[in-house]
N, CA, C and O atoms as a GROMACS GRO file, in nm:
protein
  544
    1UNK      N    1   0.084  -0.118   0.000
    1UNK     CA    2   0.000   0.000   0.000
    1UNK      C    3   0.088   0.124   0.000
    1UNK      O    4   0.207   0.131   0.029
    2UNK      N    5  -0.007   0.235  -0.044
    2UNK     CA    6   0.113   0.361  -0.064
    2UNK      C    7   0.050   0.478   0.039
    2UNK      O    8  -0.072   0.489   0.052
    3UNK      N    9   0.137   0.558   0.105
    3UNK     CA   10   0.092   0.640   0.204
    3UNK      C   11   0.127   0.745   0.188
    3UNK      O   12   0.130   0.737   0.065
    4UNK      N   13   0.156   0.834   0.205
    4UNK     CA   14   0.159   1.003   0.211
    4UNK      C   15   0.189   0.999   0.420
    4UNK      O   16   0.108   0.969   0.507
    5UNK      N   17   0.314   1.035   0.432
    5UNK     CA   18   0.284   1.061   0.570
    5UNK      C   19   0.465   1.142   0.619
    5UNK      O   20   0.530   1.200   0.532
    6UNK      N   21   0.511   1.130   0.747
    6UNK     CA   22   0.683   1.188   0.762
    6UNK      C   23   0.768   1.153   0.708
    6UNK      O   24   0.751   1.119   0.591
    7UNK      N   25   0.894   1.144   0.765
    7UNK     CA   26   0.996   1.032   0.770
    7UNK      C   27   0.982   1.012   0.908
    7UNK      O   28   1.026   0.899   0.933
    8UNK      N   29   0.930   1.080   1.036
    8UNK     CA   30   0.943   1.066   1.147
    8UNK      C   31   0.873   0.923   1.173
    8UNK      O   32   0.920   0.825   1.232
    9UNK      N   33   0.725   0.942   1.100
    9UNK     CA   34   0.619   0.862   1.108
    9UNK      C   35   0.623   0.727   1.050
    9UNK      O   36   0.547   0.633   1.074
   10UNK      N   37   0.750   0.732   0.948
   10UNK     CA   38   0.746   0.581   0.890
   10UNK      C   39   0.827   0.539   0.968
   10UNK      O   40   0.804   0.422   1.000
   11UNK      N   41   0.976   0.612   1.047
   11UNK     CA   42   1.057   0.526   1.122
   11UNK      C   43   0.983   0.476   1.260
   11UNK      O   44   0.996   0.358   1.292
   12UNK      N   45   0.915   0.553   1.329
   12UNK     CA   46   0.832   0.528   1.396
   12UNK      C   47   0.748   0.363   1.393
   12UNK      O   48   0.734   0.293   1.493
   13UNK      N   49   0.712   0.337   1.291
   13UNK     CA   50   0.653   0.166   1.250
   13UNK      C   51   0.759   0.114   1.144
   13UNK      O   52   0.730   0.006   1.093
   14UNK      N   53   0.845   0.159   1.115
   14UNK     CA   54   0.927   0.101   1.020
   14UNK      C   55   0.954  -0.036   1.083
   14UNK      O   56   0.943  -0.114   0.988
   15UNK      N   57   0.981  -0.104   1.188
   15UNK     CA   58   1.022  -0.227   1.252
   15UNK      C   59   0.873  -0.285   1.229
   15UNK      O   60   0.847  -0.390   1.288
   16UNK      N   61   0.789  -0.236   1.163
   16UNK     CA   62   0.703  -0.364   1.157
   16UNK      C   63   0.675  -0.411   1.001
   16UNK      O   64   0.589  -0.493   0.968
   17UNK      N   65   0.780  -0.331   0.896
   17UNK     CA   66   0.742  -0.405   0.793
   17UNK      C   67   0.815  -0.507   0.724
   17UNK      O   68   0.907  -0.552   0.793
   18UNK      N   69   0.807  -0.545   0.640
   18UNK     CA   70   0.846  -0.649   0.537
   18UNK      C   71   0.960  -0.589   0.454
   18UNK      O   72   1.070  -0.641   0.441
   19UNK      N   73   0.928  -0.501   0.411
   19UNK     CA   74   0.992  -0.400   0.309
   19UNK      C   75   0.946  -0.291   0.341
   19UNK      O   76   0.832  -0.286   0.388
   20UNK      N   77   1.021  -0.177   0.324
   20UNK     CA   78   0.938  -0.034   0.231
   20UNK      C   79   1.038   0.083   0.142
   20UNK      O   80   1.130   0.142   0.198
   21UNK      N   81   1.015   0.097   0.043
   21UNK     CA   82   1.082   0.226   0.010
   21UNK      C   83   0.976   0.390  -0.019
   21UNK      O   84   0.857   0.411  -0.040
   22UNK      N   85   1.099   0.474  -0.006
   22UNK     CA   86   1.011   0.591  -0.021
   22UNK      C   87   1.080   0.705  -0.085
   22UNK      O   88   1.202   0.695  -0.106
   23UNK      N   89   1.028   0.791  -0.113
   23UNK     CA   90   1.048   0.909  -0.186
   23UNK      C   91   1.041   1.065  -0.095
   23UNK      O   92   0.928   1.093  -0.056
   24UNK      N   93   1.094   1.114  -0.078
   24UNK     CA   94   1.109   1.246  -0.012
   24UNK      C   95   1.005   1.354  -0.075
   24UNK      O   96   1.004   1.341  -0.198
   25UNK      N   97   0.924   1.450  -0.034
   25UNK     CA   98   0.857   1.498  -0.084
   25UNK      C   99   0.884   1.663  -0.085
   25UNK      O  100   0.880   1.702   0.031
   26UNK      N  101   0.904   1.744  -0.153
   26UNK     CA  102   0.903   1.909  -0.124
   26UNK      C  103   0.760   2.029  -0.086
   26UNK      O  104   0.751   2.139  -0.031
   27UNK      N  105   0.678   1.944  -0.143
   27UNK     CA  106   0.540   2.048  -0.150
   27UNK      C  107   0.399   1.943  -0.053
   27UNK      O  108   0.280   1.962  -0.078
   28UNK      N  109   0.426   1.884   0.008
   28UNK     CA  110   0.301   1.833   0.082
   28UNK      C  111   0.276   1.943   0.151
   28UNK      O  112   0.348   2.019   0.216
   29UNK      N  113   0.103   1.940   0.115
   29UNK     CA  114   0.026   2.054   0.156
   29UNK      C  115   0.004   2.082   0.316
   29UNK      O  116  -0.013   1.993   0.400
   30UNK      N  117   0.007   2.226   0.344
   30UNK     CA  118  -0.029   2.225   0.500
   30UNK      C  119  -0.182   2.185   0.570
   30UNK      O  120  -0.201   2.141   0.683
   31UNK      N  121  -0.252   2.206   0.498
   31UNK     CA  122  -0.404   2.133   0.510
   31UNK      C  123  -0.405   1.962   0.543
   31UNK      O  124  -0.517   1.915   0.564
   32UNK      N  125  -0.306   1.883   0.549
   32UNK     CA  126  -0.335   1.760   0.630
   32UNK      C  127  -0.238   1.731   0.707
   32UNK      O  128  -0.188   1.620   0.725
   33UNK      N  129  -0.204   1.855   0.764
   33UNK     CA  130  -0.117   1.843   0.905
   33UNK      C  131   0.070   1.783   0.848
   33UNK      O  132   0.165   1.820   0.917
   34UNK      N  133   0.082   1.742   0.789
   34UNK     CA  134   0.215   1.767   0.781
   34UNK      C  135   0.246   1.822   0.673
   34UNK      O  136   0.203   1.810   0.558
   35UNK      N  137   0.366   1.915   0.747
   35UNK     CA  138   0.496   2.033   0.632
   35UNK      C  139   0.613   1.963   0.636
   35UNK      O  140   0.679   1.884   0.703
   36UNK      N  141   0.609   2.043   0.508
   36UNK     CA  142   0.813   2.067   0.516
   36UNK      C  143   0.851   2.153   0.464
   36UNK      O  144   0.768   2.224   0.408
   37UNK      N  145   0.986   2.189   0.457
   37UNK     CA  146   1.036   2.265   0.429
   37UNK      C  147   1.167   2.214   0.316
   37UNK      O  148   1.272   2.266   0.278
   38UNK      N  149   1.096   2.089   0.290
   38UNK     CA  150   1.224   2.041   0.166
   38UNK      C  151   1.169   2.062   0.011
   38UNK      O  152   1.080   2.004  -0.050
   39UNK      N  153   1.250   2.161  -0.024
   39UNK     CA  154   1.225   2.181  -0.155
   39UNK      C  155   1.356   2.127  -0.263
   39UNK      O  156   1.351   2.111  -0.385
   40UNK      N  157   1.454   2.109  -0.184
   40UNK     CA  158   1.587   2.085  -0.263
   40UNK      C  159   1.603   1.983  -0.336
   40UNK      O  160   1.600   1.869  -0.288
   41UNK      N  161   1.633   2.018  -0.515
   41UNK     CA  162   1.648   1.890  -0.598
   41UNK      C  163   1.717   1.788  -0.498
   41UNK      O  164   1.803   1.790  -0.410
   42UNK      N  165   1.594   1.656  -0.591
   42UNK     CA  166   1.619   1.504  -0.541
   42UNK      C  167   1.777   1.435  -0.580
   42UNK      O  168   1.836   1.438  -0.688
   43UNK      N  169   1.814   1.382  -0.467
   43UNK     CA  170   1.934   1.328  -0.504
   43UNK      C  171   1.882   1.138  -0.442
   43UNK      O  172   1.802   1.112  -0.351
   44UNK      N  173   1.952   1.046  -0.518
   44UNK     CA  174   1.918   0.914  -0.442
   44UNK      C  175   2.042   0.927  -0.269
   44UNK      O  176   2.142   0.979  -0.219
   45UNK      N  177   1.939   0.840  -0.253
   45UNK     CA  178   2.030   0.816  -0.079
   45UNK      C  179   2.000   0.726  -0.033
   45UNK      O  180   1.885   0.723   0.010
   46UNK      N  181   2.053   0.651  -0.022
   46UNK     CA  182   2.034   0.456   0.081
   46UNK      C  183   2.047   0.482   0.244
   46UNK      O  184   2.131   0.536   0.316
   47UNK      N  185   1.952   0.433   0.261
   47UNK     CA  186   1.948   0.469   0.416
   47UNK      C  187   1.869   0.325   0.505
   47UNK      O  188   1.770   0.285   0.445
   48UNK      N  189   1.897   0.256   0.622
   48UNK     CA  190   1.872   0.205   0.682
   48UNK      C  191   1.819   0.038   0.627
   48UNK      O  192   1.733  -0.039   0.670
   49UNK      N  193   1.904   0.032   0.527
   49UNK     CA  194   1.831  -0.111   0.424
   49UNK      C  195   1.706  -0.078   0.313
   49UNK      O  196   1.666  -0.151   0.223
   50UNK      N  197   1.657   0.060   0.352
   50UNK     CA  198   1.563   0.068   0.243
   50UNK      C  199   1.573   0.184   0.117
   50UNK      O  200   1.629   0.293   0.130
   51UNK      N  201   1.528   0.152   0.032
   51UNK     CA  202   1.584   0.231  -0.095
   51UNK      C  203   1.515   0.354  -0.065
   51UNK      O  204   1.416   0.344   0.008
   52UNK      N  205   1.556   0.488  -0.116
   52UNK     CA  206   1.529   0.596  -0.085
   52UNK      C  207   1.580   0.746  -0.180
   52UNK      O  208   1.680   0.750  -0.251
   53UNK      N  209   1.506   0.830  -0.163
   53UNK     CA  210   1.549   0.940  -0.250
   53UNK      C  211   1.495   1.078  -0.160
   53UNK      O  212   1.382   1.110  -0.122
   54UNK      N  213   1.623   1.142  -0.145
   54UNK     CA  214   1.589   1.256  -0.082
   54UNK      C  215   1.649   1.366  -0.114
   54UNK      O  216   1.738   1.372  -0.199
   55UNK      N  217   1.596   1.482  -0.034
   55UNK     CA  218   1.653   1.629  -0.072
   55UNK      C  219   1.834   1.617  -0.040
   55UNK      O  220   1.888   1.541   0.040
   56UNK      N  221   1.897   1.710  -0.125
   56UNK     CA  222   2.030   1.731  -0.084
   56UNK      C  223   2.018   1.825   0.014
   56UNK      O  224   1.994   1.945   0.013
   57UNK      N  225   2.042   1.725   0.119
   57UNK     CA  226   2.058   1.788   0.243
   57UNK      C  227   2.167   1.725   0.360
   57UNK      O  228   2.170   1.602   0.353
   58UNK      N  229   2.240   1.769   0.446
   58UNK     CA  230   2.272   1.699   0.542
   58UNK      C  231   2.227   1.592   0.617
   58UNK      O  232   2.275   1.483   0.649
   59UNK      N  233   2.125   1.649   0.637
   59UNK     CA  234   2.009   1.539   0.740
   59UNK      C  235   1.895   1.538   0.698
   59UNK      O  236   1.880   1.647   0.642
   60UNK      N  237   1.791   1.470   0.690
   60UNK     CA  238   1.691   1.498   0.727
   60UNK      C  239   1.602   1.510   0.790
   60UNK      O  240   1.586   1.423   0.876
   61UNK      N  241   1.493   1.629   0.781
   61UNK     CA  242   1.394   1.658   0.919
   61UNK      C  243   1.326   1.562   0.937
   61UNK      O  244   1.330   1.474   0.851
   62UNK      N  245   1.233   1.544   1.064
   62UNK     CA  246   1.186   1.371   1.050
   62UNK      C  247   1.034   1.473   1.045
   62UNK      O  248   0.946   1.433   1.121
   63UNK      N  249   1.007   1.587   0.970
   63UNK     CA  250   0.898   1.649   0.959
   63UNK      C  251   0.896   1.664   0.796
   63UNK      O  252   0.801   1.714   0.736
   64UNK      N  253   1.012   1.612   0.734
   64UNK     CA  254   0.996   1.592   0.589
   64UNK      C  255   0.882   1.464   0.558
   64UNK      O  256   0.859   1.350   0.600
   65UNK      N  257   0.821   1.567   0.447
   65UNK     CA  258   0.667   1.449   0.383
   65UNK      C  259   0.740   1.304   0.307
   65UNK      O  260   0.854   1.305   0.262
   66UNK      N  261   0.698   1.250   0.305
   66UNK     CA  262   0.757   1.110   0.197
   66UNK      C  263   0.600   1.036   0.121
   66UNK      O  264   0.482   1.031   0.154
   67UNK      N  265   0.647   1.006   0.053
   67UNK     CA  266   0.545   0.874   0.008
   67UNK      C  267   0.620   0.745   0.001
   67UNK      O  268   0.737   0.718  -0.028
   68UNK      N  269   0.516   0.675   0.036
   68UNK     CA  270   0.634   0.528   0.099
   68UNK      C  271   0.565   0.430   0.095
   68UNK      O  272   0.467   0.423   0.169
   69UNK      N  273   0.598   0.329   0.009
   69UNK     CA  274   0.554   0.204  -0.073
   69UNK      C  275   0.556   0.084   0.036
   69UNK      O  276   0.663   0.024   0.034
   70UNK      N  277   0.449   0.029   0.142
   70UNK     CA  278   0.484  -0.064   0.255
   70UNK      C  279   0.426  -0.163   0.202
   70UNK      O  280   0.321  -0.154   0.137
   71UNK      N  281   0.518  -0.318   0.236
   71UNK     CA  282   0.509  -0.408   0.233
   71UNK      C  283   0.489  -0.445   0.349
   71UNK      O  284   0.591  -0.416   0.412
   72UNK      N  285   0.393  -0.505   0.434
   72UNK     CA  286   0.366  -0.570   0.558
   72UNK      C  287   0.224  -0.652   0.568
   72UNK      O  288   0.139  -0.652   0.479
   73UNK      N  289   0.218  -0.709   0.669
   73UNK     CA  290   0.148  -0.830   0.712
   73UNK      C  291  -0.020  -0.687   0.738
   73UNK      O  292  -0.021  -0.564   0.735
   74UNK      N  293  -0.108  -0.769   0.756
   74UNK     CA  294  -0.206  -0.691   0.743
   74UNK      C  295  -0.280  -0.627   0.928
   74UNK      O  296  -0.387  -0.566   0.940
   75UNK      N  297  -0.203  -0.657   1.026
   75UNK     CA  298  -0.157  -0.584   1.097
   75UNK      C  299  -0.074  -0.464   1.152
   75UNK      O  300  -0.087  -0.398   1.255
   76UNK      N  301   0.024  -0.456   1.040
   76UNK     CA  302   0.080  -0.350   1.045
   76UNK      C  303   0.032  -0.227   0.968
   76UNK      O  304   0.081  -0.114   0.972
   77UNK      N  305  -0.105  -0.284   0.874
   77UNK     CA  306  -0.185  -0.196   0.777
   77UNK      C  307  -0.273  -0.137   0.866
   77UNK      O  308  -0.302  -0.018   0.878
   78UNK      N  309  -0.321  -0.255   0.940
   78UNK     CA  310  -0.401  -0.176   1.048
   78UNK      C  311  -0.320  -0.092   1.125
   78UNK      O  312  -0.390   0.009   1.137
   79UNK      N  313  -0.239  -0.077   1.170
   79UNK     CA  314  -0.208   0.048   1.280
   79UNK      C  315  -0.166   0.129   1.176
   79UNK      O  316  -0.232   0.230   1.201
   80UNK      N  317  -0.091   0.160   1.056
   80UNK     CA  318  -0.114   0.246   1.013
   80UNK      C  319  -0.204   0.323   0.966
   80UNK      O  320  -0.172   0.441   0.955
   81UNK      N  321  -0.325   0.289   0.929
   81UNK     CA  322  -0.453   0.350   0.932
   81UNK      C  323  -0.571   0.392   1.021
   81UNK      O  324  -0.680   0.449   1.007
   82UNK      N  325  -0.481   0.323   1.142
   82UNK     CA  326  -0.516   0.410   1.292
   82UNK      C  327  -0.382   0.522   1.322
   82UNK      O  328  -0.327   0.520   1.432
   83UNK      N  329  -0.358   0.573   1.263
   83UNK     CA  330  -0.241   0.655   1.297
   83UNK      C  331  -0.295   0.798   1.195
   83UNK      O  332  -0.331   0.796   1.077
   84UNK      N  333  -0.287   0.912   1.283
   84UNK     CA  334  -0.300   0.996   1.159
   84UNK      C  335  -0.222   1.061   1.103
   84UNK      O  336  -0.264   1.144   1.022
   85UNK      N  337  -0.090   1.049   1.124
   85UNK     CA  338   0.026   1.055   1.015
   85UNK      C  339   0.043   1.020   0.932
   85UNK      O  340   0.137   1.051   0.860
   86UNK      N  341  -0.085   0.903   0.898
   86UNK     CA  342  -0.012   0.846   0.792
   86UNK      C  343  -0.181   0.849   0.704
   86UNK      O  344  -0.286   0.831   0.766
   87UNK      N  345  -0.175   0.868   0.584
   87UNK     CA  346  -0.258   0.896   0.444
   87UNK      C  347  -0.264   0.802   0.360
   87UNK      O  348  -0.167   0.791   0.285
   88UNK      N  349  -0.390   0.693   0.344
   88UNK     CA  350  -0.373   0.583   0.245
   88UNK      C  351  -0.421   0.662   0.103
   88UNK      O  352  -0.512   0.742   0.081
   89UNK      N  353  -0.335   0.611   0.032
   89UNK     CA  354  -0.389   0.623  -0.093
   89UNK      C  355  -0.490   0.509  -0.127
   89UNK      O  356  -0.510   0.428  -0.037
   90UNK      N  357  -0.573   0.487  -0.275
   90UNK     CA  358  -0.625   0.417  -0.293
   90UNK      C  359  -0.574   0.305  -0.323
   90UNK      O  360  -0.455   0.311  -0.353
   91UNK      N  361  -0.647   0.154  -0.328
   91UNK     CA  362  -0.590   0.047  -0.417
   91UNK      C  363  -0.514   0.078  -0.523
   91UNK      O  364  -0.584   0.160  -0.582
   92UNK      N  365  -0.382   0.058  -0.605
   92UNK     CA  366  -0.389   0.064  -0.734
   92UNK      C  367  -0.458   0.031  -0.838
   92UNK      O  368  -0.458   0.087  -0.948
   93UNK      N  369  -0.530  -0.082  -0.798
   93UNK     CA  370  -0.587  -0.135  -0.897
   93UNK      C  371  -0.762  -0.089  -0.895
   93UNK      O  372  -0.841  -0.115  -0.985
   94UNK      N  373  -0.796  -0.009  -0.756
   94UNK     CA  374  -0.929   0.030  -0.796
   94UNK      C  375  -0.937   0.122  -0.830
   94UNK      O  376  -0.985   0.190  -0.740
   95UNK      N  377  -0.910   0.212  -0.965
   95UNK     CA  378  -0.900   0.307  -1.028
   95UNK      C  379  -1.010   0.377  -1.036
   95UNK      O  380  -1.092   0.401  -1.125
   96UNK      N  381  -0.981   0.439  -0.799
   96UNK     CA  382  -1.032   0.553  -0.796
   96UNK      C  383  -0.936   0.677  -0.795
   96UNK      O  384  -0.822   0.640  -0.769
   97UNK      N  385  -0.944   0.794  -0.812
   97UNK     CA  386  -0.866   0.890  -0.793
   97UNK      C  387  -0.802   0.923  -0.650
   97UNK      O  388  -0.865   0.918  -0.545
   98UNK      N  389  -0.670   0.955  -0.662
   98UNK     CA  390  -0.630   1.014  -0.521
   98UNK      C  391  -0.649   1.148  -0.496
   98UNK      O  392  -0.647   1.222  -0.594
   99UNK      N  393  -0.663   1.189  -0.404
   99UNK     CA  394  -0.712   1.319  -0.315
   99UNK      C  395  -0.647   1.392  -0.381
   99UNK      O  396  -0.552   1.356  -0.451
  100UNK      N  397  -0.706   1.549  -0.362
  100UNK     CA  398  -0.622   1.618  -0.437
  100UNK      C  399  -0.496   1.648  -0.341
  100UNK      O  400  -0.391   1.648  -0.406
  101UNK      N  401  -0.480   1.672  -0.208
  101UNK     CA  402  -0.388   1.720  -0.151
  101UNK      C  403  -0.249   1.567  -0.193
  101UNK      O  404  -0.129   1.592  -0.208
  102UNK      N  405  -0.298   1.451  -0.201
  102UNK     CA  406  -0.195   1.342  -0.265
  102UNK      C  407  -0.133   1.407  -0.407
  102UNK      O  408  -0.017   1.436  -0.437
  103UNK      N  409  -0.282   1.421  -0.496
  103UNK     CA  410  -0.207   1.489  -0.626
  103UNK      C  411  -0.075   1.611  -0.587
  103UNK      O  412   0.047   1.598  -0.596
  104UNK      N  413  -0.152   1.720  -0.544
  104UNK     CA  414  -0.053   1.828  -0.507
  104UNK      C  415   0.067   1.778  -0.451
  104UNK      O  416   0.164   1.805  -0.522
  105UNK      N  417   0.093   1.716  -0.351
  105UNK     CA  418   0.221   1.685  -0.323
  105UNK      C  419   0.338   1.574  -0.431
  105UNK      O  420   0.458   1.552  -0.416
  106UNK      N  421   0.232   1.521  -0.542
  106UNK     CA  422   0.280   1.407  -0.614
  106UNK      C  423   0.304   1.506  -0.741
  106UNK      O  424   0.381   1.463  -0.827
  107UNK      N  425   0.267   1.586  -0.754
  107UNK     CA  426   0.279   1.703  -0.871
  107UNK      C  427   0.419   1.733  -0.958
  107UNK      O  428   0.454   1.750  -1.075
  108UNK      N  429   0.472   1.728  -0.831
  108UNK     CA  430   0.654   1.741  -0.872
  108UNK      C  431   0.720   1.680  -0.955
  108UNK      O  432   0.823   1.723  -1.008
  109UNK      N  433   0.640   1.516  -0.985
  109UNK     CA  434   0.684   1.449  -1.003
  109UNK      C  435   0.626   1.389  -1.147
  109UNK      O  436   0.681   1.301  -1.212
  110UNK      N  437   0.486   1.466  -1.188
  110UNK     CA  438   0.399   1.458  -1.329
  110UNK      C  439   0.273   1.365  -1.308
  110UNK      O  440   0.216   1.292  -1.389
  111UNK      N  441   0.244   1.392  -1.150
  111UNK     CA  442   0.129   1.320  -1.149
  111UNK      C  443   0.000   1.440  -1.127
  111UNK      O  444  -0.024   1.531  -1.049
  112UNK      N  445  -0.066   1.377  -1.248
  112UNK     CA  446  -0.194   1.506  -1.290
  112UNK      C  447  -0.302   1.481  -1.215
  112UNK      O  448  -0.302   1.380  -1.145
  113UNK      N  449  -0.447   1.594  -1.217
  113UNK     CA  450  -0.524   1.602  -1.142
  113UNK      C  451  -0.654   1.471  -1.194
  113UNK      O  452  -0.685   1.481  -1.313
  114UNK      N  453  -0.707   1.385  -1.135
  114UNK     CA  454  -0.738   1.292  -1.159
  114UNK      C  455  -0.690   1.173  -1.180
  114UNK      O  456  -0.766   1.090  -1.230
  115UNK      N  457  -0.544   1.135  -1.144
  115UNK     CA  458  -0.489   1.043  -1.165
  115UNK      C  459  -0.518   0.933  -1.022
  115UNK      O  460  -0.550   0.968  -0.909
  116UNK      N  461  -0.491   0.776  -1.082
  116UNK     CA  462  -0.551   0.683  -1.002
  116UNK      C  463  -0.407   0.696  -0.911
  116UNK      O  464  -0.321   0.774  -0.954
  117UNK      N  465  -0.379   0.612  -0.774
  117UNK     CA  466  -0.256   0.540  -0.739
  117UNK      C  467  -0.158   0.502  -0.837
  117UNK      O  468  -0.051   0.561  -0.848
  118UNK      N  469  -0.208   0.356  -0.942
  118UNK     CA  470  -0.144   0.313  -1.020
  118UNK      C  471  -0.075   0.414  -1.120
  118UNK      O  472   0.034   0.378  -1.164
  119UNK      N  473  -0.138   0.569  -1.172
  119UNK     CA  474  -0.107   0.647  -1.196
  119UNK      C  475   0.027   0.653  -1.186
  119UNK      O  476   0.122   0.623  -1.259
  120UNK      N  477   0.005   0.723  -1.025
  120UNK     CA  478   0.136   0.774  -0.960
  120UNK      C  479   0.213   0.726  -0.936
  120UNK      O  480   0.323   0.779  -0.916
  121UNK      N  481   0.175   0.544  -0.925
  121UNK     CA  482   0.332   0.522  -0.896
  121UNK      C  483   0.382   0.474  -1.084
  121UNK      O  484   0.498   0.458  -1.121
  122UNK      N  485   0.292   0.464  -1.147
  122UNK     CA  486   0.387   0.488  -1.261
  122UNK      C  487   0.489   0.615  -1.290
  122UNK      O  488   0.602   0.603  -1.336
  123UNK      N  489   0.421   0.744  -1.252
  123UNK     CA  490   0.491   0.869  -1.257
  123UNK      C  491   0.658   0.869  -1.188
  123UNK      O  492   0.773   0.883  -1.230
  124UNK      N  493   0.585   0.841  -1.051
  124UNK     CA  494   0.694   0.813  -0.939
  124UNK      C  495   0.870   0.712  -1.002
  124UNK      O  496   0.987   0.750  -1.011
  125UNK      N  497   0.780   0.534  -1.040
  125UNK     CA  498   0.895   0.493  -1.103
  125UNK      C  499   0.964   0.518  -1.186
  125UNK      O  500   1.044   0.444  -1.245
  126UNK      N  501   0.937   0.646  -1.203
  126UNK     CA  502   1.073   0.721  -1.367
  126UNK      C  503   1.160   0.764  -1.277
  126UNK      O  504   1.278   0.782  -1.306
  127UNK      N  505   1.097   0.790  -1.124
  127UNK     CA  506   1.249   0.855  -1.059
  127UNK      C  507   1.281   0.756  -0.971
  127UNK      O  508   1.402   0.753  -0.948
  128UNK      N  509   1.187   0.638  -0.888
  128UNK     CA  510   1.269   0.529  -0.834
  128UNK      C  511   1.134   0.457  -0.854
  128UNK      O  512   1.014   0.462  -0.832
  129UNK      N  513   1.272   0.360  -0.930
  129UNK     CA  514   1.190   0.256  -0.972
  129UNK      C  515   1.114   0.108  -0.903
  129UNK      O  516   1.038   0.027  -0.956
  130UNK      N  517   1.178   0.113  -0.750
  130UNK     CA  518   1.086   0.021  -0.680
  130UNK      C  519   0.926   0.071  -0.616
  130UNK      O  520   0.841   0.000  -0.563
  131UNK      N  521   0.923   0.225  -0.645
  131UNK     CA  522   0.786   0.274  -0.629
  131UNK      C  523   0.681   0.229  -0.736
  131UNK      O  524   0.562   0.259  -0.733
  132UNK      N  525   0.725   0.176  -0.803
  132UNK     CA  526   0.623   0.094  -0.952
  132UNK      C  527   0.544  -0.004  -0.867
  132UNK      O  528   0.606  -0.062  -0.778
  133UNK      N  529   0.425  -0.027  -0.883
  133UNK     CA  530   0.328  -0.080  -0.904
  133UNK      C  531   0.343  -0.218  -0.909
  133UNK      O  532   0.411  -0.233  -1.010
  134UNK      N  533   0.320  -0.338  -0.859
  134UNK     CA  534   0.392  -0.458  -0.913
  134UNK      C  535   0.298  -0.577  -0.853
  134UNK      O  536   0.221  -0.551  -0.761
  135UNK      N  537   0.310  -0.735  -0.919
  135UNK     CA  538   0.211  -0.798  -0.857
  135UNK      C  539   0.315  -0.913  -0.865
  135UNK      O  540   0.398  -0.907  -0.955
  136UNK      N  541   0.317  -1.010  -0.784
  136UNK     CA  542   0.445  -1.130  -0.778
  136UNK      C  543   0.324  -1.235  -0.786
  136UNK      O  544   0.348  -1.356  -0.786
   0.00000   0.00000   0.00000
């Protein structure tokens, strides 16, 4: 599943998944409670076993937005969707539209207004490609 939420907030449950990678975000809107202040072209960055792409920066804030591709058991889906840090997008495959505040923050990246999940993470995998969409 794909989320919209920190970096604070994924390390926070990160020990309960399977996998996850994510993408650093510059423009997530202030209307669903989390900011940032990262606007700085994307550079890749490997961090903690999971693939990753972030601002050129020293560090990062753990108040930077991400979107972040989780692989986990369907307990760990549940507490993330009791958490309100964290923003489900839709199924990919039920090609409903994502919110606009998802679009807006996914914008950066050529994902347009009405676009499904599967959309975006097609958009997304031109810049990392384990954010693609995939079925094993």
């Amino acid at each position: 599943m794909y989320y919209l939420t920190t970096l604070a907030a994924w390390q926070r449950h990160a020990h309960r998944f399977a996998g996850s990678h994510w993408i650093a975000l510059g423009n997530f809107p202030a209307q669903t409670g989390l900011e940032s202040s990262a606007t700085a072209p994307l550079e890749p960055s490997r961090g903690e076993g999971n693939s990753s792409f972030a601002p050129q920066t020293d560090s990062l804030a753990g108040a930077t937005p991400v979107l972040v591709l989780i692989e986990a058991d369907e307990g760990a889906h549940l507490a993330l969707e009791s958490d309100a840090d964290f923003h489900a997008l839709p199924h990919p495959l039920s090609q409903k539209s994502i919110s606009e505040a998802a679009q807006s923050a996914l914008a950066l990246f050529g994902v347009a207004p009405g676009a499904t999940t599967f959309d975006a993470a097609e958009s997304l995998g031109r810049v990392h490609p384990l954010l693609r969409f995939r079925v094993f």
